[in-house]
mmCIF file as gemmi writes it, N, C-alpha and C atoms, coordinates in Angstrom:
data_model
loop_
_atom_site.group_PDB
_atom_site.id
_atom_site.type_symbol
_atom_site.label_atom_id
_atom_site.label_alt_id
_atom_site.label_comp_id
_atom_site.label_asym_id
_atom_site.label_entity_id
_atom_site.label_seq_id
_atom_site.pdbx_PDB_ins_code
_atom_site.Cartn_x
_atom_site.Cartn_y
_atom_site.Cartn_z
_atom_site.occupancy
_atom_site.B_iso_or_equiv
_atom_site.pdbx_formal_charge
_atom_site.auth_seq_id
_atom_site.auth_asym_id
_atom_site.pdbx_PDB_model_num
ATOM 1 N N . UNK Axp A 1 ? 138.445 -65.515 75.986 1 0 ? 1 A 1
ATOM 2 C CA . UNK Axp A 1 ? 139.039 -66.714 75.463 1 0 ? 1 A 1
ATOM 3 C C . UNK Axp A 1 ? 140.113 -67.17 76.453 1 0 ? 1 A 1
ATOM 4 N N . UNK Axp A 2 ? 139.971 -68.548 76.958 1 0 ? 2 A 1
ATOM 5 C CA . UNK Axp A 2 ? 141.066 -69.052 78.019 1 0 ? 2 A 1
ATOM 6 C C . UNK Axp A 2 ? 142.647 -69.122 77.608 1 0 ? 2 A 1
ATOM 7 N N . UNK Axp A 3 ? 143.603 -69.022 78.264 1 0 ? 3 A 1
ATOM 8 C CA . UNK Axp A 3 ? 144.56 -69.274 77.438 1 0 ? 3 A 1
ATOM 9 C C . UNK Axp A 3 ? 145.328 -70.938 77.887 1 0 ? 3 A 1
ATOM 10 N N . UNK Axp A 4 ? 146.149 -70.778 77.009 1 0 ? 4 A 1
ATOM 11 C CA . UNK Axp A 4 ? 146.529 -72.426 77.107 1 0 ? 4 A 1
ATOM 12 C C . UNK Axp A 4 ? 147.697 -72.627 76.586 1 0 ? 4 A 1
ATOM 13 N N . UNK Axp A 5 ? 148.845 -73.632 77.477 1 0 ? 5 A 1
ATOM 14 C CA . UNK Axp A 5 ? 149.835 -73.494 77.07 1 0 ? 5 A 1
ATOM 15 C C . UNK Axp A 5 ? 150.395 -73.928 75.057 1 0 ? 5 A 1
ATOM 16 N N . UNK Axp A 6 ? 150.505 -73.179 74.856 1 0 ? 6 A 1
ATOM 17 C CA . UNK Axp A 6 ? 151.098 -73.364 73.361 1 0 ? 6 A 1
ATOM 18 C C . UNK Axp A 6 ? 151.991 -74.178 73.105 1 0 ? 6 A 1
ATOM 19 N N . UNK Axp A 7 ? 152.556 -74.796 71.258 1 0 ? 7 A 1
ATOM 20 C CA . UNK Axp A 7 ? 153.545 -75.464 71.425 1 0 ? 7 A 1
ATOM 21 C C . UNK Axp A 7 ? 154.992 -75.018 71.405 1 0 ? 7 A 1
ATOM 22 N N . UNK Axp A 8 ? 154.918 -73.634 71.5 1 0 ? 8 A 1
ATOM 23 C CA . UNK Axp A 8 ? 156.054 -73.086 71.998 1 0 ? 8 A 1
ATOM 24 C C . UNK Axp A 8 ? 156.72 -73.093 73.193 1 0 ? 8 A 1
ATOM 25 N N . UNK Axp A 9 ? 155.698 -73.554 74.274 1 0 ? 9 A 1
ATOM 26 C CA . UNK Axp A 9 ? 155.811 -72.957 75.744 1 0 ? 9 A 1
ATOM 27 C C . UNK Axp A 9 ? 154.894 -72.214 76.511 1 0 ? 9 A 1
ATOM 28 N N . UNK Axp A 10 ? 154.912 -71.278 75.436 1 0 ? 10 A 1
ATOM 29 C CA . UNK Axp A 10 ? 154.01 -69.688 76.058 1 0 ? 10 A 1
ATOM 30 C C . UNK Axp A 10 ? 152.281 -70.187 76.154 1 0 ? 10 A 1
ATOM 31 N N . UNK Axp A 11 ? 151.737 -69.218 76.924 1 0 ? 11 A 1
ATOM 32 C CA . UNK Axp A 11 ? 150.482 -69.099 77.354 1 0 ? 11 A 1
ATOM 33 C C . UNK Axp A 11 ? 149.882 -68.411 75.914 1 0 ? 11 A 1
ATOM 34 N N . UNK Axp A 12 ? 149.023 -69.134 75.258 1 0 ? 12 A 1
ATOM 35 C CA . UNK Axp A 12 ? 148.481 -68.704 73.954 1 0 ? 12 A 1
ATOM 36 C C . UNK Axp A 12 ? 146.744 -68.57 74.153 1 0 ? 12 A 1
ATOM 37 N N . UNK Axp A 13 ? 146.204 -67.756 73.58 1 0 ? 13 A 1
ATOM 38 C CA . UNK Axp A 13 ? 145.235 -67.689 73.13 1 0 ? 13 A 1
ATOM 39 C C . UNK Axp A 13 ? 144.435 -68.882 72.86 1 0 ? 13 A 1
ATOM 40 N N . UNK Axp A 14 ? 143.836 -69.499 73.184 1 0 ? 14 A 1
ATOM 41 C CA . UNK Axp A 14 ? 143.068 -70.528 72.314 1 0 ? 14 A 1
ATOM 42 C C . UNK Axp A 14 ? 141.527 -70.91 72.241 1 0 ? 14 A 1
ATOM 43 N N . UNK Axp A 15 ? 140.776 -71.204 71.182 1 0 ? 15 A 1
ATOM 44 C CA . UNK Axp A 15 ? 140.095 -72.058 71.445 1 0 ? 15 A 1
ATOM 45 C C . UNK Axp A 15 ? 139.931 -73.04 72.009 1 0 ? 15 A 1
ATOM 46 N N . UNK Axp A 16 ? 139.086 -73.886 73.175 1 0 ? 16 A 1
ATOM 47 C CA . UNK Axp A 16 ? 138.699 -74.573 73.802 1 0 ? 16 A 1
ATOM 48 C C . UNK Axp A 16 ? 137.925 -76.093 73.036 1 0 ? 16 A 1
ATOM 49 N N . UNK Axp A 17 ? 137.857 -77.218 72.939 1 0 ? 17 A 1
ATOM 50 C CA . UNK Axp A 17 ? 137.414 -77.957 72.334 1 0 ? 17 A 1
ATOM 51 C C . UNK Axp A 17 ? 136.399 -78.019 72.825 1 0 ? 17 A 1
ATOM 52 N N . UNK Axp A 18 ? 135.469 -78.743 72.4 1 0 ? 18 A 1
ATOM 53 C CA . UNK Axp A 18 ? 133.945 -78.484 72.452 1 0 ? 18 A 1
ATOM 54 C C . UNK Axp A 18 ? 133.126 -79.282 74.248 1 0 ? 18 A 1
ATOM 55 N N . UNK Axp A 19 ? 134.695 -80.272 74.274 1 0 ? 19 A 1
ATOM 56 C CA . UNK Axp A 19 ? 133.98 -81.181 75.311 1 0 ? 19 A 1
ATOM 57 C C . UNK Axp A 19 ? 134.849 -80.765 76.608 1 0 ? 19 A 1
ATOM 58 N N . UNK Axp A 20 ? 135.51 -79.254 76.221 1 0 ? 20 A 1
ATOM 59 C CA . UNK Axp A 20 ? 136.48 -79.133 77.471 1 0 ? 20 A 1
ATOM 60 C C . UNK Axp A 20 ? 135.65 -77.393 77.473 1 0 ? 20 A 1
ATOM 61 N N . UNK Axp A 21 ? 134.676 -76.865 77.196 1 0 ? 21 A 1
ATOM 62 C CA . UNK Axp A 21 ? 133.898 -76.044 77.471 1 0 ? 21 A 1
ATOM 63 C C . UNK Axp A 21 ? 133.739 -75.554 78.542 1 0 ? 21 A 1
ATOM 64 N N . UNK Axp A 22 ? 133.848 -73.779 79.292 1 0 ? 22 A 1
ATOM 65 C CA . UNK Axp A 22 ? 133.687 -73.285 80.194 1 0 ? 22 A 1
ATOM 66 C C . UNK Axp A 22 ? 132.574 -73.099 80.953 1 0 ? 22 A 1
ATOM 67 N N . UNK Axp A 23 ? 131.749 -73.659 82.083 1 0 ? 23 A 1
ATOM 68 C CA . UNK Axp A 23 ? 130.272 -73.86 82.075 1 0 ? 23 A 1
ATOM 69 C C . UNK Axp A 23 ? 130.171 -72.708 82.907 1 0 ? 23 A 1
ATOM 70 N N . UNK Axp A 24 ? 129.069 -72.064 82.804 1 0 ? 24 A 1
ATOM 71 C CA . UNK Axp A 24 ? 128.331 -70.877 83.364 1 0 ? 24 A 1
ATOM 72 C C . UNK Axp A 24 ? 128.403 -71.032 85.357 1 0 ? 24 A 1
ATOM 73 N N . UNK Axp A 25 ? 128.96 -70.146 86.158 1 0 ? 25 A 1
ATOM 74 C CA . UNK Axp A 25 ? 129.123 -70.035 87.479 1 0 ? 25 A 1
ATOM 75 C C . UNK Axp A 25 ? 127.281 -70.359 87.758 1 0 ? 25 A 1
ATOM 76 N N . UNK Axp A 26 ? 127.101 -71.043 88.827 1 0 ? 26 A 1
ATOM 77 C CA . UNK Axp A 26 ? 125.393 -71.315 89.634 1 0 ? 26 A 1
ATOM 78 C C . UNK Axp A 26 ? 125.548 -70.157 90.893 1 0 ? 26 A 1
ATOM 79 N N . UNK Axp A 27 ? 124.738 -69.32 91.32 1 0 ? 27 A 1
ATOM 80 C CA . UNK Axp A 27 ? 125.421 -68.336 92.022 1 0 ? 27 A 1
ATOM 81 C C . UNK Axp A 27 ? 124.137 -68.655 93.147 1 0 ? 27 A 1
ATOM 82 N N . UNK Axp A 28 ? 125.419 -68.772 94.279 1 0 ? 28 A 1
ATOM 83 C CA . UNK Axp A 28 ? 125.202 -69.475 95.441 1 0 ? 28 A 1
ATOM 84 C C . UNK Axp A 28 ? 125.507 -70.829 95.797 1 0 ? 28 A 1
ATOM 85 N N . UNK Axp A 29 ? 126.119 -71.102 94.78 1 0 ? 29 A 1
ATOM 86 C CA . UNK Axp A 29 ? 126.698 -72.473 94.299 1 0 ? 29 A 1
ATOM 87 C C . UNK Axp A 29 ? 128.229 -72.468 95.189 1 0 ? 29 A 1
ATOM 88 N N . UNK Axp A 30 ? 129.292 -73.217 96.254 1 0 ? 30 A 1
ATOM 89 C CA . UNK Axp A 30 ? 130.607 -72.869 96.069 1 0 ? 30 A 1
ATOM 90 C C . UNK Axp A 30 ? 131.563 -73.616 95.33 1 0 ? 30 A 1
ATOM 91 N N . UNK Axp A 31 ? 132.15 -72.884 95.001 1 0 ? 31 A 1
ATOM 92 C CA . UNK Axp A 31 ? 133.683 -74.156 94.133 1 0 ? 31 A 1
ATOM 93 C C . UNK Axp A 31 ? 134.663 -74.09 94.552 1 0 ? 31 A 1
ATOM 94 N N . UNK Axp A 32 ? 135.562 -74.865 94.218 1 0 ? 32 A 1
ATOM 95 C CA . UNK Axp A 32 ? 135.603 -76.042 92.901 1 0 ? 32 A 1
ATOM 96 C C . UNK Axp A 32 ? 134.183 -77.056 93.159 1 0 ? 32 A 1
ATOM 97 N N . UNK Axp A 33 ? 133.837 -77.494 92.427 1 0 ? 33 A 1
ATOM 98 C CA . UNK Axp A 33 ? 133.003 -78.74 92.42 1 0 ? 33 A 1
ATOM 99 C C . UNK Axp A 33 ? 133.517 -80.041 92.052 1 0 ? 33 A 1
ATOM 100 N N . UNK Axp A 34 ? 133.457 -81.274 92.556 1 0 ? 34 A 1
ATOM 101 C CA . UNK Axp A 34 ? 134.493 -82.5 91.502 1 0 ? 34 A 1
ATOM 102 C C . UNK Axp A 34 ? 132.892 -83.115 90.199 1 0 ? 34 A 1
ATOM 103 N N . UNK Axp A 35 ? 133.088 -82.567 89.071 1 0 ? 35 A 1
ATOM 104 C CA . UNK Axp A 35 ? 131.899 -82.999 88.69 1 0 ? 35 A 1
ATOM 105 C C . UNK Axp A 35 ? 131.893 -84.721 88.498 1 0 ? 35 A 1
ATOM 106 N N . UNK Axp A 36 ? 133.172 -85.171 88.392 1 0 ? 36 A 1
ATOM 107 C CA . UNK Axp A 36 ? 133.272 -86.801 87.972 1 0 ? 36 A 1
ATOM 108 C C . UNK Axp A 36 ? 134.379 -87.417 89.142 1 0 ? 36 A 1
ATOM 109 N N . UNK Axp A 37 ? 134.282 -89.275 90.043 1 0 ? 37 A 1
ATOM 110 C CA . UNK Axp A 37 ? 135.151 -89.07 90.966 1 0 ? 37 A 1
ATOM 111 C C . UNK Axp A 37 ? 135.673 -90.249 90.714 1 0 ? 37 A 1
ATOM 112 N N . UNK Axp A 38 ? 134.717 -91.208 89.831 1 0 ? 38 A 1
ATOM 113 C CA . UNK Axp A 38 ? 135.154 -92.482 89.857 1 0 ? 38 A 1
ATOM 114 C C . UNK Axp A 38 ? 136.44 -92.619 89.507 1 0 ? 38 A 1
ATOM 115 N N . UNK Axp A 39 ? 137.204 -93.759 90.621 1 0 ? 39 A 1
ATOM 116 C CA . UNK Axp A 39 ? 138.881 -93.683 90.836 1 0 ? 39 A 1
ATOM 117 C C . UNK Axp A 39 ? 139.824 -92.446 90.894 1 0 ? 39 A 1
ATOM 118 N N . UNK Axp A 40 ? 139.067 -91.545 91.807 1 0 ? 40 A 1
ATOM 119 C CA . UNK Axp A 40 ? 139.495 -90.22 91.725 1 0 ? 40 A 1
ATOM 120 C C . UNK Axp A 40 ? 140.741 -90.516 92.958 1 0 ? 40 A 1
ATOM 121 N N . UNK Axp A 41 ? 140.885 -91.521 93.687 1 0 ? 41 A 1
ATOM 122 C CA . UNK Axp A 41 ? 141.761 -91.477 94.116 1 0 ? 41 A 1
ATOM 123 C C . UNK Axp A 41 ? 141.476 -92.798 95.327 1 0 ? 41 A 1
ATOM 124 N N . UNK Axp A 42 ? 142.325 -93.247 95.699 1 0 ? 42 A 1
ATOM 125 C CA . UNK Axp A 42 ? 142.749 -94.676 96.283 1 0 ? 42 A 1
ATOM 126 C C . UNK Axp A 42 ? 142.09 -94.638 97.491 1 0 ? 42 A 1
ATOM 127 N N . UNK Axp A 43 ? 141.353 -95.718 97.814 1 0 ? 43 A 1
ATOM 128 C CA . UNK Axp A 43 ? 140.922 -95.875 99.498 1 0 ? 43 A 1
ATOM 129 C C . UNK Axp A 43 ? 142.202 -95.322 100.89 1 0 ? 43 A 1
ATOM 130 N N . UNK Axp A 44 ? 141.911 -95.057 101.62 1 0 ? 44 A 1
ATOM 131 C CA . UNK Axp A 44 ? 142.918 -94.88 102.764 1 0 ? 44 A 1
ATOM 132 C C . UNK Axp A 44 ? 143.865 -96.041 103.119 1 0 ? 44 A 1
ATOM 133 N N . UNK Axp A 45 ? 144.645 -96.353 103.201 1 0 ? 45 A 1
ATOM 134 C CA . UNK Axp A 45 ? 145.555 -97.389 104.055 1 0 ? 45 A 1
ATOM 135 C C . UNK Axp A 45 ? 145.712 -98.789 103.045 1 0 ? 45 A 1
ATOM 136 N N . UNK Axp A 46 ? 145.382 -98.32 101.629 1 0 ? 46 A 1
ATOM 137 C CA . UNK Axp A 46 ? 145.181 -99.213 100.729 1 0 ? 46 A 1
ATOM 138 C C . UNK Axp A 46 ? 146.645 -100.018 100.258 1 0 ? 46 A 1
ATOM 139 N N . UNK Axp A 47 ? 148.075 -98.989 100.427 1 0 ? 47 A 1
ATOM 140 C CA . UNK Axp A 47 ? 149.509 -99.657 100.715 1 0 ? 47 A 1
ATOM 141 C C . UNK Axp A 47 ? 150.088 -98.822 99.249 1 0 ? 47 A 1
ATOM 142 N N . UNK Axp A 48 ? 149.85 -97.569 99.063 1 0 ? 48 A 1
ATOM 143 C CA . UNK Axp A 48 ? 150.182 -96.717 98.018 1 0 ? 48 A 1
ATOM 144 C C . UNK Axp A 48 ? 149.86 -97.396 96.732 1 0 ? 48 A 1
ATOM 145 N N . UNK Axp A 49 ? 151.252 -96.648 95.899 1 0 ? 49 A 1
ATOM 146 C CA . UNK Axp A 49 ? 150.725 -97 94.448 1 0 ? 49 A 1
ATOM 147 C C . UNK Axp A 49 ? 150.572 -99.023 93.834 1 0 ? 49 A 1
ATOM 148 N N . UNK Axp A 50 ? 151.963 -99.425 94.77 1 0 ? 50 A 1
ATOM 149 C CA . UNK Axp A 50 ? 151.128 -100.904 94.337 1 0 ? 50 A 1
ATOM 150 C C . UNK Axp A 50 ? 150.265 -101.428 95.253 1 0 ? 50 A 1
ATOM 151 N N . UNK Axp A 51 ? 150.053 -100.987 96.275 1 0 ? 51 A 1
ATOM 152 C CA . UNK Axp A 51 ? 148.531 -101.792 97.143 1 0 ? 51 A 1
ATOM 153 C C . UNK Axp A 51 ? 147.619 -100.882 96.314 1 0 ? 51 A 1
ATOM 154 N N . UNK Axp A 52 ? 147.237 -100.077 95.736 1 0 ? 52 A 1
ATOM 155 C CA . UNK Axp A 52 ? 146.446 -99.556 94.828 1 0 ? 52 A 1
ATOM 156 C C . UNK Axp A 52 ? 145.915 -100.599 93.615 1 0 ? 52 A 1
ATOM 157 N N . UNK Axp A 53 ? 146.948 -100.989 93.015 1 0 ? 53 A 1
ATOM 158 C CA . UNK Axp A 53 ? 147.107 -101.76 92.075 1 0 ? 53 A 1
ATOM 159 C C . UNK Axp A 53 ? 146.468 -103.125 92.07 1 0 ? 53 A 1
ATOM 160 N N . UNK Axp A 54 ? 146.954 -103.295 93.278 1 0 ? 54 A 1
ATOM 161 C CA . UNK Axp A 54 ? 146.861 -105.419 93.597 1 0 ? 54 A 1
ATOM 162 C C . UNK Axp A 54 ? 145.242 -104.731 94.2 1 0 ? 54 A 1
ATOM 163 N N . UNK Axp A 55 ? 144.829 -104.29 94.82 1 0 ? 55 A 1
ATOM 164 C CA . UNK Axp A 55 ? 143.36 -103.575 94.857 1 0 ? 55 A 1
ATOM 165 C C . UNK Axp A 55 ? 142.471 -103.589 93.788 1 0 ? 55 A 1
ATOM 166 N N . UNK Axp A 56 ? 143.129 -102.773 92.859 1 0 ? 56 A 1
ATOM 167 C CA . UNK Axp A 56 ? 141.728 -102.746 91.606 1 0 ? 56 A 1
ATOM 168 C C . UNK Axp A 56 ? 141.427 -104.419 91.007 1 0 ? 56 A 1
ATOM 169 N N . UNK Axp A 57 ? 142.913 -104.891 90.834 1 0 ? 57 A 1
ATOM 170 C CA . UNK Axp A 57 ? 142.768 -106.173 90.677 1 0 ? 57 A 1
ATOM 171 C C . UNK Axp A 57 ? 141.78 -106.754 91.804 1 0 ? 57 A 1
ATOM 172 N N . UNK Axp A 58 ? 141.932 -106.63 92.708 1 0 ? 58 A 1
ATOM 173 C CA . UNK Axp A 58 ? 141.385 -107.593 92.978 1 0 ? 58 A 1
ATOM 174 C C . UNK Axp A 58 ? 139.669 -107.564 93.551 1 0 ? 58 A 1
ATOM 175 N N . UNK Axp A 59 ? 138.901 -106.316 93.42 1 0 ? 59 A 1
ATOM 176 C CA . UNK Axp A 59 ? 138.111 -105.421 93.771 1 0 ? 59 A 1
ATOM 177 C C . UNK Axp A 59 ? 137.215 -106.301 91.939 1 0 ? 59 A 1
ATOM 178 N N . UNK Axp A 60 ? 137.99 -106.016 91.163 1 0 ? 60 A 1
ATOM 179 C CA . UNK Axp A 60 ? 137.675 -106.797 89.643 1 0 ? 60 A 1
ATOM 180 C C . UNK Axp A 60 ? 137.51 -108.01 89.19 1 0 ? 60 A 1
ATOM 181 N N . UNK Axp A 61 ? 138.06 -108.633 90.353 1 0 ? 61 A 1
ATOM 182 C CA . UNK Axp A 61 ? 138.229 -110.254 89.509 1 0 ? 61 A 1
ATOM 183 C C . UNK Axp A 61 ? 137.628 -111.195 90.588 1 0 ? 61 A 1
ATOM 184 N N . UNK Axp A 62 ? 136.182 -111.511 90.567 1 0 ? 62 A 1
ATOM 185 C CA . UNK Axp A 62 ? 134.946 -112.31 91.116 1 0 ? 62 A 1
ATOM 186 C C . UNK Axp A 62 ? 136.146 -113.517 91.599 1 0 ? 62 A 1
ATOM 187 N N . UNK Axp A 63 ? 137.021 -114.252 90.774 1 0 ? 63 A 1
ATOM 188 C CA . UNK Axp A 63 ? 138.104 -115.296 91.341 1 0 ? 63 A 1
ATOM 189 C C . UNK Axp A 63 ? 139.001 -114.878 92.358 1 0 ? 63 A 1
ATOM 190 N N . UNK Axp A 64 ? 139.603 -113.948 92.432 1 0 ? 64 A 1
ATOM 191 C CA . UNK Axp A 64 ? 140.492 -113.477 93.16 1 0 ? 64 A 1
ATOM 192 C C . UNK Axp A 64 ? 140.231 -113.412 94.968 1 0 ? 64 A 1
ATOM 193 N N . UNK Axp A 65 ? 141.48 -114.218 95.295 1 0 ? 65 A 1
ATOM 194 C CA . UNK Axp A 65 ? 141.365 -114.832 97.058 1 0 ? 65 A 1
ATOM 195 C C . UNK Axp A 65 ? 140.771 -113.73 97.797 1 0 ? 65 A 1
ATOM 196 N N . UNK Axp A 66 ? 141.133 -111.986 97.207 1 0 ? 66 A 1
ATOM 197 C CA . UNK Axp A 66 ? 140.893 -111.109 98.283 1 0 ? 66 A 1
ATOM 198 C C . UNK Axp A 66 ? 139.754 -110.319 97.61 1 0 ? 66 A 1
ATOM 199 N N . UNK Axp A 67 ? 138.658 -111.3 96.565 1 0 ? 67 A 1
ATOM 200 C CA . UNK Axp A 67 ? 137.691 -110.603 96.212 1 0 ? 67 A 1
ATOM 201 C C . UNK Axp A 67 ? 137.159 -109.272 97.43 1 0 ? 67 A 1
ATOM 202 N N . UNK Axp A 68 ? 136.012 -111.011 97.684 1 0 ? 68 A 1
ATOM 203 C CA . UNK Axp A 68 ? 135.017 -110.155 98.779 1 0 ? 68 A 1
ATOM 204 C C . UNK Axp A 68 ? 135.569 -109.837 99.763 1 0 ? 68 A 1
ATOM 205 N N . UNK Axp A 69 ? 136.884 -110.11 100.424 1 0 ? 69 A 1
ATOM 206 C CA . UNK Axp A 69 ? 137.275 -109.227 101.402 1 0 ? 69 A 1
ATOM 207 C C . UNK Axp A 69 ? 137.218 -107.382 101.556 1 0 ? 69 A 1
ATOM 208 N N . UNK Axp A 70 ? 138.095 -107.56 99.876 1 0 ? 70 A 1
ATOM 209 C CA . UNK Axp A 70 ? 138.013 -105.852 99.457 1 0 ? 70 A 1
ATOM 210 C C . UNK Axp A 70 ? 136.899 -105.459 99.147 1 0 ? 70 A 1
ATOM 211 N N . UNK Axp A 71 ? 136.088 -105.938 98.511 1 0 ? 71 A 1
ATOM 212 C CA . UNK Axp A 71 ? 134.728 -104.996 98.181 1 0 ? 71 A 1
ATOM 213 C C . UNK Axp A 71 ? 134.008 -105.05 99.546 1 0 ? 71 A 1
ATOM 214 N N . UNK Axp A 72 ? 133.983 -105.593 100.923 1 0 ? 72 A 1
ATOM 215 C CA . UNK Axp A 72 ? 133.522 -105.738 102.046 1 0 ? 72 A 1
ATOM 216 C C . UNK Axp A 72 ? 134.501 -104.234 102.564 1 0 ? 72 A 1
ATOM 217 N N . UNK Axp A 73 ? 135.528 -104.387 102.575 1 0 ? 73 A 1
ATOM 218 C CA . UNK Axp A 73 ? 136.349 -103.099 103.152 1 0 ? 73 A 1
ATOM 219 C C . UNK Axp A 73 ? 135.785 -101.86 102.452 1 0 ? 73 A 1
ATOM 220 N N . UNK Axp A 74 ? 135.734 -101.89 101.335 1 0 ? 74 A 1
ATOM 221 C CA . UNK Axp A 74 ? 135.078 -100.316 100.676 1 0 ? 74 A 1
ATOM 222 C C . UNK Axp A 74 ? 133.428 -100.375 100.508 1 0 ? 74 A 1
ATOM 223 N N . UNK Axp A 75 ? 132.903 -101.316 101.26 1 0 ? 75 A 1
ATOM 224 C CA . UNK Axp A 75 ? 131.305 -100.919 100.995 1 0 ? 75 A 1
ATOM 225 C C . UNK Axp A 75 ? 130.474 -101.359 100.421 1 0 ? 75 A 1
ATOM 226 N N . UNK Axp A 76 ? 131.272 -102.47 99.509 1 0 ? 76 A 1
ATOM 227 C CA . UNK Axp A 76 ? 130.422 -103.448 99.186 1 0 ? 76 A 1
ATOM 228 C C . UNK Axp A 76 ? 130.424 -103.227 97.148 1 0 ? 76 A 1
ATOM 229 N N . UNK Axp A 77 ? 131.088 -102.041 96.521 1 0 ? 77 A 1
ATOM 230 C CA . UNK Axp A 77 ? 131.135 -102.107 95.591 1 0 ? 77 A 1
ATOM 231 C C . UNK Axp A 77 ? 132.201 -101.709 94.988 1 0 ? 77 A 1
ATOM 232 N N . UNK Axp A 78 ? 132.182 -102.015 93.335 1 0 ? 78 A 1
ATOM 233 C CA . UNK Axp A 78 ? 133.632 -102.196 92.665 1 0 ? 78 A 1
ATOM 234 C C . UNK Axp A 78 ? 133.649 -101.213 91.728 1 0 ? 78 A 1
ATOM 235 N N . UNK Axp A 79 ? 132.957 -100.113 91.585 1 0 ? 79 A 1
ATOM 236 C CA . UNK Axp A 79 ? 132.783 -99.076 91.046 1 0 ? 79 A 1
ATOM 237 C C . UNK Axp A 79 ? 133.965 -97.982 90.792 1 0 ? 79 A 1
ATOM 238 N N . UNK Axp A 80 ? 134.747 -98.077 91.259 1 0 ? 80 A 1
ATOM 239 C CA . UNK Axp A 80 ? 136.16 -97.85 91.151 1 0 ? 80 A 1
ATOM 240 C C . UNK Axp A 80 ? 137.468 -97.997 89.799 1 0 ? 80 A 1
């Protein structure tokens, strides 16, 4: 049984919820694995947390002046 921080503080005993489940090692497999990535983290040189920002905006909004510029810089999609 994993443990998990309690609402005391301490490292407790717990049950696991059903959708946060420990999955079986693939052997020959290496890890960590990222099983999910979408917006796992910001393009390079994108201008931190608010060029991040003015990004998704604008990666999102078909109107926006720096649509197709940005989805041209990352590849062509907004999947992000």
């Amino acid at each position: 049984m994993p443990y998990l921080p309690g609402k005391s503080g301490s490292w407790e005993p717990r049950k696991l919820p059903e959708s946060q489940k420990i999955l079986p090692l693939d052997e020959g497999k290496r890890y960590p694995v990222c099983l999910t990535g979408k917006r796992a983290r910001p393009p390079e040189d994108c201008g931190g947390v608010w060029g991040y920002a003015s990004f998704l905006e604008a990666i999102h909004d078909p109107e926006h002046p720096e649509h197709e510029e940005m989805l041209e810089w990352i590849g062509g999609s907004n999947s992000r």
